[in-house]
VEXTIVO-330910 format. One record per residue (C-alpha): residue number from 1; chain; x, y, z. Coordinates in steps of 0.5 Angstrom, whole numbers. Last residue first. Layout:
REM residues N
> NUM;A;X;Y;Z
...
***
This chain:
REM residues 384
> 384;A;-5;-61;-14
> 383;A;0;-57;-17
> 382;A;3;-55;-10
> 381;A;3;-62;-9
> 380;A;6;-65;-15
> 379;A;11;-60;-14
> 378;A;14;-61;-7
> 377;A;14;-69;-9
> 376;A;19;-68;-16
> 375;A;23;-63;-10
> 374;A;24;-69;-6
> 373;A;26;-73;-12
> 372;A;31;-68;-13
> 371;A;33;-68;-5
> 370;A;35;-75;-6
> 369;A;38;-76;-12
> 368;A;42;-71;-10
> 367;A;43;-63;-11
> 366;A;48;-60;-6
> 365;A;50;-59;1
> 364;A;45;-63;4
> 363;A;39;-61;2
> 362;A;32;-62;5
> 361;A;26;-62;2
> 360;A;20;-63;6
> 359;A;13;-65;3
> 358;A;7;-65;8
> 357;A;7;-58;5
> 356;A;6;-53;11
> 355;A;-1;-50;13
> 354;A;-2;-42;16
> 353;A;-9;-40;18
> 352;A;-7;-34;22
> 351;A;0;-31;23
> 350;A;3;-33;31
> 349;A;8;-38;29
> 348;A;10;-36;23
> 347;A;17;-34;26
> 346;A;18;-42;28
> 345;A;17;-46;23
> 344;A;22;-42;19
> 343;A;27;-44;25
> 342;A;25;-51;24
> 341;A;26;-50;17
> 340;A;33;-46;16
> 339;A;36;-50;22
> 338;A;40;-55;17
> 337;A;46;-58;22
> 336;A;52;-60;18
> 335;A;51;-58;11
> 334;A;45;-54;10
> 333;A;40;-52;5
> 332;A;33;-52;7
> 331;A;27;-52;2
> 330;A;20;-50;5
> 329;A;13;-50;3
> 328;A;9;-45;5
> 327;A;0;-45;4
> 326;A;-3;-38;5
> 325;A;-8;-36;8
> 324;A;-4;-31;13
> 323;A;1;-25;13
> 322;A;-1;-21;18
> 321;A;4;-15;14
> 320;A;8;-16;21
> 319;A;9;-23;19
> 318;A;10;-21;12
> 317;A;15;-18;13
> 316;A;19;-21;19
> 315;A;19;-27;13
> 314;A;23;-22;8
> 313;A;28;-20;13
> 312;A;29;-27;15
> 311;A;30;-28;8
> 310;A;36;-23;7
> 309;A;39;-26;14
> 308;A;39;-33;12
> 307;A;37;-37;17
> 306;A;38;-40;23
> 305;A;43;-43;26
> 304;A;49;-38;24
> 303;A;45;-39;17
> 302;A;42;-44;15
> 301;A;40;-44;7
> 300;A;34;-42;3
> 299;A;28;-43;0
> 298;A;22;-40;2
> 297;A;16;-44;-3
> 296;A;9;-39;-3
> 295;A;2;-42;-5
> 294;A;-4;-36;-5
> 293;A;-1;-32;-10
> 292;A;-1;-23;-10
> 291;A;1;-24;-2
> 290;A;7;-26;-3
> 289;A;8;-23;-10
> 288;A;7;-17;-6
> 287;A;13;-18;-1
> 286;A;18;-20;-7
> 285;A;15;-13;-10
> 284;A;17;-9;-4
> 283;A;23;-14;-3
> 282;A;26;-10;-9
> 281;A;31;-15;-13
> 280;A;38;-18;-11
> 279;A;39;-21;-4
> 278;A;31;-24;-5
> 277;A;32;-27;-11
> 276;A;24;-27;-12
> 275;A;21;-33;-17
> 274;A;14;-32;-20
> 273;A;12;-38;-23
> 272;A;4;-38;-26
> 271;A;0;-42;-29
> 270;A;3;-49;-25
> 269;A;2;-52;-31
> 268;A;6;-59;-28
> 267;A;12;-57;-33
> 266;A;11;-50;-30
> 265;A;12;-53;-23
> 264;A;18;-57;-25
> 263;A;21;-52;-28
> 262;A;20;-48;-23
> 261;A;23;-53;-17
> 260;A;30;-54;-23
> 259;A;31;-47;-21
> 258;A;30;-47;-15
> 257;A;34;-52;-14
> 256;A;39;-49;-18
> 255;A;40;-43;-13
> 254;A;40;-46;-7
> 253;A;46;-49;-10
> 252;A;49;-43;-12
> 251;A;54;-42;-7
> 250;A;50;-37;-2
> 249;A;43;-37;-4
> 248;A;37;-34;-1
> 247;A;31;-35;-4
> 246;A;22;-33;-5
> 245;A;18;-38;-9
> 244;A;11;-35;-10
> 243;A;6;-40;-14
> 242;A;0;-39;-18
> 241;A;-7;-37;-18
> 240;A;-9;-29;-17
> 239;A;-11;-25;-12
> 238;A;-12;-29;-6
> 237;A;-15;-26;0
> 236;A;-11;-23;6
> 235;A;-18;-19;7
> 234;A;-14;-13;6
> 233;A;-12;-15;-2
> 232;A;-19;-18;-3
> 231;A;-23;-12;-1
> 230;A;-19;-8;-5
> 229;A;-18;-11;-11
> 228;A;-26;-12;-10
> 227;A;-26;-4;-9
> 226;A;-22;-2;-15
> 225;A;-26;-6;-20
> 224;A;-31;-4;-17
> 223;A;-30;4;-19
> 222;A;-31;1;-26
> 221;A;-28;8;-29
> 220;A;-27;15;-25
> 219;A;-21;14;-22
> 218;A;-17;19;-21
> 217;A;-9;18;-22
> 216;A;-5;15;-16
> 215;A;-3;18;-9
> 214;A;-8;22;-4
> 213;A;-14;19;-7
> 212;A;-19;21;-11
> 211;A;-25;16;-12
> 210;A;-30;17;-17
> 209;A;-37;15;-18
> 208;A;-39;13;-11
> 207;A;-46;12;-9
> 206;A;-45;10;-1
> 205;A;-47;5;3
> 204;A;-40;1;0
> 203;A;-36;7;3
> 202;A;-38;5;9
> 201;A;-36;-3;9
> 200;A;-29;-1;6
> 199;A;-27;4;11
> 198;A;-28;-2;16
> 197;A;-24;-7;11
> 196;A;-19;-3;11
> 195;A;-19;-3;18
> 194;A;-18;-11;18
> 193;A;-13;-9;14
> 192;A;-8;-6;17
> 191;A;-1;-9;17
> 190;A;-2;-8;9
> 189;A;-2;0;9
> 188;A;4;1;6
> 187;A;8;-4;3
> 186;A;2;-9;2
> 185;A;-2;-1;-1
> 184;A;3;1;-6
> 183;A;6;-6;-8
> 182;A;-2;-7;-9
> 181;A;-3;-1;-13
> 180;A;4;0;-16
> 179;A;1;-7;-20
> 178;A;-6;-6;-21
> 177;A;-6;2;-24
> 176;A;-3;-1;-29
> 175;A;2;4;-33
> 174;A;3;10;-37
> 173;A;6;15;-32
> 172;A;4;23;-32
> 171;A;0;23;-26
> 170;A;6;20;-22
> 169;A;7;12;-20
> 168;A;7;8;-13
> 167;A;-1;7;-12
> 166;A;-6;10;-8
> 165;A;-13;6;-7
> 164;A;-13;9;1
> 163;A;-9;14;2
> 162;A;-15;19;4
> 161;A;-20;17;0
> 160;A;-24;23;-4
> 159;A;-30;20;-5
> 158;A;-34;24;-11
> 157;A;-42;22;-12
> 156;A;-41;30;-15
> 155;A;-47;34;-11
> 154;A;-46;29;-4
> 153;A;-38;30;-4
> 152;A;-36;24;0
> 151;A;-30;26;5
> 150;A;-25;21;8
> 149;A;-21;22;15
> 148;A;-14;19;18
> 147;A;-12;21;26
> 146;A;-9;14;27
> 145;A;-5;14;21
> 144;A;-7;8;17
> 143;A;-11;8;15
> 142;A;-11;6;22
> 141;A;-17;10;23
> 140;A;-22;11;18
> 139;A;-27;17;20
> 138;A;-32;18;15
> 137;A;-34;26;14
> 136;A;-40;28;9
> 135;A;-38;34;4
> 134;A;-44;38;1
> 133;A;-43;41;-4
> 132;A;-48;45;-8
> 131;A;-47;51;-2
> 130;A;-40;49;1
> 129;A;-44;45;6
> 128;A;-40;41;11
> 127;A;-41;34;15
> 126;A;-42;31;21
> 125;A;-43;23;21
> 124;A;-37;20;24
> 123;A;-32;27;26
> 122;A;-30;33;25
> 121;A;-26;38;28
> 120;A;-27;45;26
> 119;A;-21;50;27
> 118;A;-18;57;26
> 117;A;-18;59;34
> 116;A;-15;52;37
> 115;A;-9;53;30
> 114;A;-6;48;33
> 113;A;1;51;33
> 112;A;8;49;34
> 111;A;8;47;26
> 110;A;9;39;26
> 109;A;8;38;34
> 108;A;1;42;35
> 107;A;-1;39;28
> 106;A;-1;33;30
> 105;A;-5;35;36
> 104;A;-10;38;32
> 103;A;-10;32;28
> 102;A;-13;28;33
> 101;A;-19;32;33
> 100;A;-20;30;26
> 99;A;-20;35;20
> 98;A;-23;42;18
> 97;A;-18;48;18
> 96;A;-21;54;18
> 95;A;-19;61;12
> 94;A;-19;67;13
> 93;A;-12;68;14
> 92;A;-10;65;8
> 91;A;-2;66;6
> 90;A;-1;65;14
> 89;A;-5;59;14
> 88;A;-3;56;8
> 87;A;5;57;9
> 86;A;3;52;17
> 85;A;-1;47;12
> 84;A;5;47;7
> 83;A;7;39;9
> 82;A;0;36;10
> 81;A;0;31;4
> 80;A;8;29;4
> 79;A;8;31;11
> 78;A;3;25;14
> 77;A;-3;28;16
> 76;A;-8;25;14
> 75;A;-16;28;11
> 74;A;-15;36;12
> 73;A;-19;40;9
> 72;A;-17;47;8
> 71;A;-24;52;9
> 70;A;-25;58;7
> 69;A;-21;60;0
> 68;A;-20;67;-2
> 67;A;-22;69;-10
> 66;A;-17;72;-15
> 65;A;-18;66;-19
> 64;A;-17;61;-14
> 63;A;-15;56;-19
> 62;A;-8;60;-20
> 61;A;-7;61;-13
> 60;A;-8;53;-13
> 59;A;-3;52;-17
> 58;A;2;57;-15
> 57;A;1;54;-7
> 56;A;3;48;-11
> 55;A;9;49;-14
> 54;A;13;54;-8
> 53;A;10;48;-3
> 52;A;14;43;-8
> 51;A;20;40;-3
> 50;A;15;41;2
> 49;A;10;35;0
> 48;A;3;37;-1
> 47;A;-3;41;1
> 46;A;-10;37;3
> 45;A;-17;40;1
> 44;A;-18;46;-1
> 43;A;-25;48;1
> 42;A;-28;54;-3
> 41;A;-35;57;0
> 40;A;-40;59;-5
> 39;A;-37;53;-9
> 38;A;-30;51;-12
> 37;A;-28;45;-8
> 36;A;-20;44;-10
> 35;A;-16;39;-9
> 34;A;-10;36;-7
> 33;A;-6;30;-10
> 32;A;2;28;-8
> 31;A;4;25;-14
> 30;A;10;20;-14
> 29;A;16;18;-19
> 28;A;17;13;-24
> 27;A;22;10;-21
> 26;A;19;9;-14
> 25;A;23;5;-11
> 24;A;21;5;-4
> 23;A;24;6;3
> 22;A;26;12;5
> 21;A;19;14;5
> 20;A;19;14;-2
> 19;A;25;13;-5
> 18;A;28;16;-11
> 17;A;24;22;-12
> 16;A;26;28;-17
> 15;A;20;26;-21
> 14;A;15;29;-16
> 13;A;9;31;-19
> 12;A;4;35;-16
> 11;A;-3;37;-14
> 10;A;-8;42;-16
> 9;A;-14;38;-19
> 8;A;-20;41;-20
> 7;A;-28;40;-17
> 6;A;-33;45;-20
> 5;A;-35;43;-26
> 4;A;-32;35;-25
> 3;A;-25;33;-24
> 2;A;-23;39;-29
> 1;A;-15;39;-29
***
């Protein structure tokens, strides 16, 4: 795939995946994005995950035309994109490895080898000409592995992004950028927004008219429309208007007393309600809805005096996201002593900018007079 006359595409897709990272559904697959930079000096920028190095290493011969590559680029070293780095180097004796410091001594305990004799490291401000094109480096730390660069190509106003602005998905899949993106980024790189931010402020001083990312397609149309997502995702903003309600439940009571708060709270005009079971569906997403919405309802019973273990997980979460900005109310179940409130209190007590409900639901078992009235009194006030 032509980027533009001389940036191509050699990266690959990856249909077999289930898991990323062990941890995300990736039902429609992952792309591991790798690029070529056909020049008087040809640099490749990033190789793939190992499963696919016999794919790509034909890729890029192919791409090559017979010639030799100079440089490799090395924006991150994380295996799905450094992987073939050690084949690399021993199919292209010529060729010099380009990246951070730090990603040398990465590399020592990948490979076993630093490549101290086939090395340039780069850092803010240095940059490399390949004749027409010039990559200038932009060190990004924390995103969101500490060694992380990105490059902007002076000739063709391309950042390549590392994996900032990656999403869940393969190439060949047809769907919103937006959705796998978020779930993408508040998995992924969702604790480091504050240095999200930092790249953002250098990218803003540039002129950029694609973006290649690591994950994800290219993204050449309305590149402010990716950034502002992404400005408000790491700046823990509020993406879209609506209420999150998140649940356990053991016997099914919880359970009617969420349904009957979403019923309440679209009959309010509430626009949106998004409800999470949260033994049940993709934390990944309930985690993003969390932080799509700026309201969130945590319903959920005592559980061996505290709460229950799938939506402590949830909370854990978010916490260590920096979950913050965000108003929570809570509904509790209990039938002797109701801890889940106090104990959920208790766990964001370090996040930023937390506001509670002035209304407290509290059920007794089941459903009564009394806790629906509650529930009524919760749903006027998120509705206000």
């Amino acid at each position: 795939m032509n980027i533009t006359k001389d940036i191509k595409y050699i990266g690959v897709d990856d249909r077999e995946l289930d898991l990323f990272e062990g941890m995300y559904a990736v039902p429609n697959g992952m792309a591991y994005n790798s690029y070529i930079i056909d020049d008087e000096k040809i640099a490749v920028l990033d190789t793939v995950d190992a499963r696919f190095a016999d794919k790509w290493l034909a890729n890029l011969s192919a791409a090559l035309s017979g010639r030799e590559p100079d440089y490799l680029i090395v924006h991150h070293m994380e295996p799905d994109h450094s992987a073939v780095i050690a084949e690399f180097m021993e199919k292209y004796k010529k060729a010099v490895i380009v990246s951070s410091a730090k990603s040398f001594a990465m590399l020592q305990g990948f490979f076993g080898c630093d490549y101290a004799d086939r090395r340039i490291a780069v850092g803010e401000g240095d940059a490399l000409s390949l004749g027409r094109h010039r990559l200038a480096f932009i060190t990004a730390p924390m995103v969101h592995w500490p060694e992380v660069i990105v490059s902007y190509d002076e000739c063709d106003k391309v950042l390549f992004s590392a994996d900032a602005f990656g999403k869940f998905g393969a190439l060949d899949t047809d769907e919103d950028w937006a959705c796998e993106a978020r779930r993408y980024y508040f998995g992924i790189v969702g604790k480091y927004g504050q240095q999200v931010q930092a790249l953002l402020k250098k990218a803003a001083k540039l002129d950029i008219k694609t973006i290649c990312a690591l994950h994800g397609p290219i993204l050449k149309d309305n590149i402010g429309y990716y950034s502002d997502l992404y400005n408000t995702w790491s700046s823990y903003g509020v993406e879209s208007e609506g209420v999150v309600i998140a649940y356990t439940s053991v016997y099914g009571h919880t359970k009617r007393a969420v349904e009957l708060l979403a019923e309440k709270l679209e009959q309010k005009g509430c626009p949106k309600v998004a409800v999470n079971d949260l033994a049940r569906c993709d934390m990944a997403e309930a985690v993003e809805d969390a932080f799509r919405y700026g309201k969130i309802v945590l319903a959920t019973t005592t559980y061996n005096g505290g709460v229950f273990p799938f939506m402590r997980e949830f909370i854990n979460e978010l916490t260590e996201r920096g979950y913050q900005n965000r108003l929570i109310g809570i509904v509790e179940n209990g039938t002797w002593a109701p801890m889940a409130a106090k104990t959920i209190k208790k766990m964001f007590e370090g996040s930023k900018n937390i506001t509670f409900t002035d209304t407290a639901v509290q059920i007794k078992s089941a459903l009564n007079g009394d806790s629906i009235s509650q529930l009524d009194a919760l749903a006027d006030e998120l509705c206000r």
